[in-house]
C-alpha positions in Angstrom: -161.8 113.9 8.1 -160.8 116.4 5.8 -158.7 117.5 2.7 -155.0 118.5 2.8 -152.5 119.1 0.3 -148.3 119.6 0.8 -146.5 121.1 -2.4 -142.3 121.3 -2.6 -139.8 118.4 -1.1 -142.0 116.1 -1.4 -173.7 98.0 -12.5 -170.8 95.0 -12.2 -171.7 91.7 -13.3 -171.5 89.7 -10.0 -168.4 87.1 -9.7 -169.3 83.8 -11.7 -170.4 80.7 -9.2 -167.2 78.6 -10.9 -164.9 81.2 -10.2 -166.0 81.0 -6.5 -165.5 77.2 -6.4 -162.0 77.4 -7.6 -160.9 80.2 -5.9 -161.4 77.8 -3.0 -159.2 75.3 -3.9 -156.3 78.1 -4.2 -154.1 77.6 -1.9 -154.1 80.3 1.3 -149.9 82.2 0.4 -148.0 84.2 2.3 -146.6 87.4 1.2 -143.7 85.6 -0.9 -146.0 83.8 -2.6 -148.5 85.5 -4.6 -151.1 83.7 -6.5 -152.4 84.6 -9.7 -156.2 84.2 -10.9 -158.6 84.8 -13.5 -160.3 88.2 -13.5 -163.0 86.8 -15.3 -164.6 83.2 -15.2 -163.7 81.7 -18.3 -163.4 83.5 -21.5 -163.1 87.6 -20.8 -166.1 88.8 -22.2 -165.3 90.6 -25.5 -161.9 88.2 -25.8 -164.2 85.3 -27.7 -161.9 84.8 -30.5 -159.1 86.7 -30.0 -156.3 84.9 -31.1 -153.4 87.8 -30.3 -150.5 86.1 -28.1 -149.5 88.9 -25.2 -145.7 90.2 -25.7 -143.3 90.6 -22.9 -140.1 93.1 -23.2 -137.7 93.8 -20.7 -136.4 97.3 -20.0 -134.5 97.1 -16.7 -131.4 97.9 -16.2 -128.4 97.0 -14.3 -129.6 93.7 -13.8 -133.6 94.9 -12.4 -136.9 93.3 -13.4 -139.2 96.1 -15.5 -141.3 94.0 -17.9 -144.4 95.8 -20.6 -146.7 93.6 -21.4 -148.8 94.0 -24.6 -151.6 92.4 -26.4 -152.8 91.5 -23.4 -156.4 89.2 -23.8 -156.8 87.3 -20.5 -156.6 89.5 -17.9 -155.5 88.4 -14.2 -155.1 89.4 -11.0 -151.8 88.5 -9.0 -152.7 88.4 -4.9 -150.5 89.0 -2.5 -151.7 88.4 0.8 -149.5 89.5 4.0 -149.3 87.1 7.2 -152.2 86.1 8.9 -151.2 88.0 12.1 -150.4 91.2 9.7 -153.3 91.3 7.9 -155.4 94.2 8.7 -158.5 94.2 6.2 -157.7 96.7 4.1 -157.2 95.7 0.2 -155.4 97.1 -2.9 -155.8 96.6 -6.9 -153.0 97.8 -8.1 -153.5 99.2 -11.7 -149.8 99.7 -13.6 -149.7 102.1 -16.1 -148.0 102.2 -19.4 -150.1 105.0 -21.1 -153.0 102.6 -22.4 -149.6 101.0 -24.7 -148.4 98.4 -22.4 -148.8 97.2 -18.5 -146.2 97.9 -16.7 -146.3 95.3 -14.1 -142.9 95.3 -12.1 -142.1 98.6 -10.8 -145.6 99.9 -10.4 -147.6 96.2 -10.0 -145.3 93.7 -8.2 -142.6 95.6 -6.2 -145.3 97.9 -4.9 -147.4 94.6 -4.1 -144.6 93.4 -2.1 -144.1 96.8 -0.2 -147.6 96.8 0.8 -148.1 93.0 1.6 -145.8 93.6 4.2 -147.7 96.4 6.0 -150.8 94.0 6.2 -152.6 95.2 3.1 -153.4 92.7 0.6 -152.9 93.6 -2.8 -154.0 92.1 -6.2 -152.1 93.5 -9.6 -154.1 93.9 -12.0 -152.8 92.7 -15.7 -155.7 93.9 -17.7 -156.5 94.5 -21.7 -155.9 97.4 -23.6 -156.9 99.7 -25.7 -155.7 97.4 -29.2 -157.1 95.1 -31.8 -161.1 94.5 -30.6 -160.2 96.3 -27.0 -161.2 99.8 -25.5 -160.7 101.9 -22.9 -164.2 100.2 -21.9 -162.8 97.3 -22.0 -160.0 98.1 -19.7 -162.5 99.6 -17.5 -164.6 96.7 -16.9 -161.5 94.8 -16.2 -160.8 96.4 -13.3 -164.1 96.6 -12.0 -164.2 92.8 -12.5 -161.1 93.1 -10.7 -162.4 94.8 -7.5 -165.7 92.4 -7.1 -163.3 89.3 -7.5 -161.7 90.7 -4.1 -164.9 91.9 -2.0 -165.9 88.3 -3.5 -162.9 86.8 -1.4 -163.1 89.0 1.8 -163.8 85.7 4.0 -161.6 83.7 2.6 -158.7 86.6 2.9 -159.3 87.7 5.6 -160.6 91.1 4.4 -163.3 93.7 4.9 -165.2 94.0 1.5 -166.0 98.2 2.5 -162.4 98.6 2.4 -161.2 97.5 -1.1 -159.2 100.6 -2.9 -157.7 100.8 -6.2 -154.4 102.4 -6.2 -153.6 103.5 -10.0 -149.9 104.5 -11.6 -150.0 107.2 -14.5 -152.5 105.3 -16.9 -153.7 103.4 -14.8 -154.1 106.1 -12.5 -156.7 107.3 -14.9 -158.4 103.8 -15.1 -158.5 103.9 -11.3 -160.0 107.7 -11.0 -162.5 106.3 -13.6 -163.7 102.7 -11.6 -164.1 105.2 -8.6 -166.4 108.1 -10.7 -167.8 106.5 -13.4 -169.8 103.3 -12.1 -172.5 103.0 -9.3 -171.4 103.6 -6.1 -171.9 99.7 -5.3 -169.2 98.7 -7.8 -166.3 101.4 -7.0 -163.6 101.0 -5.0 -163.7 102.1 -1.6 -160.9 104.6 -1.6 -158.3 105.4 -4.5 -155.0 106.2 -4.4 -154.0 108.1 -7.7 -149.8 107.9 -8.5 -148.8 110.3 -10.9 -152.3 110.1 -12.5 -153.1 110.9 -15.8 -156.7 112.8 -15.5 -157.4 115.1 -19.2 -159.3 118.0 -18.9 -162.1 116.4 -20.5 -162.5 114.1 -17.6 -166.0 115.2 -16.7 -165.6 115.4 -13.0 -166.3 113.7 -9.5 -169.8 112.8 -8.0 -170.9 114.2 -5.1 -170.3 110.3 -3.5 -166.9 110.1 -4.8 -164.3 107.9 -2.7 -161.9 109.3 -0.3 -158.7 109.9 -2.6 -154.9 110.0 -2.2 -152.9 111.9 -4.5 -149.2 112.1 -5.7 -147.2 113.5 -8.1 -143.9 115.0 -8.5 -143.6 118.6 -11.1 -140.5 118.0 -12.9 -142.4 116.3 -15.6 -144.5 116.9 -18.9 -147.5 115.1 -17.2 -147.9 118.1 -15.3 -149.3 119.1 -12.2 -152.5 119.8 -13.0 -153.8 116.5 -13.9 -153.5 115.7 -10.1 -154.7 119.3 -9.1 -157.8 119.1 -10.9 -159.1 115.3 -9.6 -157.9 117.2 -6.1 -160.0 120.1 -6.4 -162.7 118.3 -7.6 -162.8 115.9 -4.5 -162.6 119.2 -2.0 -165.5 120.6 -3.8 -167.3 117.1 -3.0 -166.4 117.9 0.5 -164.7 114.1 0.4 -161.5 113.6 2.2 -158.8 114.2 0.0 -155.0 114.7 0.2 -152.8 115.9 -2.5 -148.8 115.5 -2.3 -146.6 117.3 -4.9 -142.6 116.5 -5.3 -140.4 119.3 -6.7 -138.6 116.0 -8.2 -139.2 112.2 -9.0 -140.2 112.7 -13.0 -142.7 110.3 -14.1 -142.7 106.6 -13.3 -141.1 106.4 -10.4 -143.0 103.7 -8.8 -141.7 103.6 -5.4 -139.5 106.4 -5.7 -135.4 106.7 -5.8 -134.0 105.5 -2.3 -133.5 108.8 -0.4 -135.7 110.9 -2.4 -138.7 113.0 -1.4 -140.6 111.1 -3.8 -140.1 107.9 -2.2 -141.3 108.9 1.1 -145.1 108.3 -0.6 -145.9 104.9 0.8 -145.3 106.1 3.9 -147.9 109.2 3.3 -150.1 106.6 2.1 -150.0 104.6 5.1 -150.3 107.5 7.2 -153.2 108.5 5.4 -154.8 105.6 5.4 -154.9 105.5 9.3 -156.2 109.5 9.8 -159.5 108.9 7.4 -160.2 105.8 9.8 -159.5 102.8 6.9 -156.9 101.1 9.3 -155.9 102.3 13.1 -153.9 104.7 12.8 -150.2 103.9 11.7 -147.6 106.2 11.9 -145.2 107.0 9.3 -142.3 105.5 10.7 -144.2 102.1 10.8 -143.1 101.7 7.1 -140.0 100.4 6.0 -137.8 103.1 3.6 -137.5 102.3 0.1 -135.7 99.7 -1.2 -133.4 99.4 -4.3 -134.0 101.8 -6.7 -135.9 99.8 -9.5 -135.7 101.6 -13.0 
């Protein structure tokens, strides 16, 4: 396994016992029917008393579903599992972004839930707190690593394999993903990450040696420039981790899945494919994933 790049058209907390027991009595969905659950058992630590009521605004357009959320202080995890005879272990949480300011949980939570449900992976989107009122960037931090032991925690009862549980990161939350997979012990990162358009300053401090096997996009035609992917890239090739780095002469900057017939929507197909050459699932071909659907802006 190694490290490839393609430039121009293109220590946790362990899970609570009660969360266990309830998490039992969920019902086993399909991919239409996600289910949503508690990131943390009972009261997120560091939300005692917080009293702020989470704000929803619509921005799609043309009759498409693109909602922020803000002042967000129970974080949750929506779980999309794909058909029984689909499901091929591997597991996504699915960090929107929103520049630390909002979550942006349609284009770059749900839709790509949906997308990815249907090629066997389950995927959990993660709503989590933000940097506002009695919240830090810590705090979104721990969220997500809360996030990824609530999954390896449900492996048997999904139907997944708990060394196979990525994070797959949009923009902000692209840089809350490339920090649950360099920042923690190695116990409590995800297994690989998939960074979208990531946000990663120059001030980032770096990979360990261990870091996980990443997957990189990004397109140029944007103020969040190139080198924020670039540098997390080069990093991870001078951990001799595999790494692959994809950059779009065109897409902007929150594209999610990418305008229908675009470069920049042929990612989840790279991502697939990728998945399958550094031996997470059997390897898949490109053409095994469905083209984008309606553009969703």
């Amino acid at each position: 396994m190694g490290s490839g790049i393609s430039v121009g058209g293109m220590s946790r907390s362990p899970l609570l016992l009660c969360l266990l027991s309830v998490a039992v009595l969920l019902p086993v969905a399909r991919a239409a029917d996600p289910i949503e659950i508690p990131v943390w058992s009972g009261v997120a630590p560091g939300s005692e008393g917080v009293t702020m009521k989470e704000t929803v605004q619509e921005r799609g357009k043309n009759g498409a579903v693109n909602r922020a959320l803000r002042r967000i202080s129970t974080p949750t995890l929506t779980v999309y599992l794909p058909e029984r005879s689909q499901a091929n272990g591997i597991s996504l949480v699915l960090a929107p972004g929103g520049g630390y300011e909002h979550v942006t949980i349609d284009i770059e939570g749900h839709a790509i839930a949906r997308r990815f449900a249907a090629q066997g992976i389950t995927c959990a989107v993660l709503k989590y707190r933000l940097p506002h009122g009695p919240f830090t960037k810590a705090t979104s931090l721990s969220d997500a690593l809360q996030a990824i032991s609530v999954v390896r925690a449900h492996a048997a009862e999904w139907n997944l394999d708990p060394a196979k549980v990525g994070m797959m990161g949009f923009s902000a939350g692209g840089n809350l993903a490339a920090l649950a997979g360099t920042k923690p012990a190695k116990a409590d990162r995800p297994s690989f990450l998939a960074l979208i358009y990531p946000v990663v300053e120059k001030d980032f401090g770096g990979v360990p040696a261990d870091v996980p096997p990443t997957f990189i996009i990004q397109a140029i035609d944007t103020s969040i420039g190139p080198d924020n992917s670039v540098r997390f890239y080069q990093w991870v090739v001078d951990a001799k981790v595999p790494v692959e780095l994809h950059l779009f002469t065109k897409g902007g900057h929150g594209f999610g899945l990418g305008r229908p017939g675009s470069s920049a929507a042929e990612w989840p197909q790279l991502f697939v494919k990728w998945l399958g050459e550094t031996g997470f699932i059997p390897g898949p071909s490109a053409a095994a994933v469905p083209a984008s659907g309606p553009a969703q802006y």
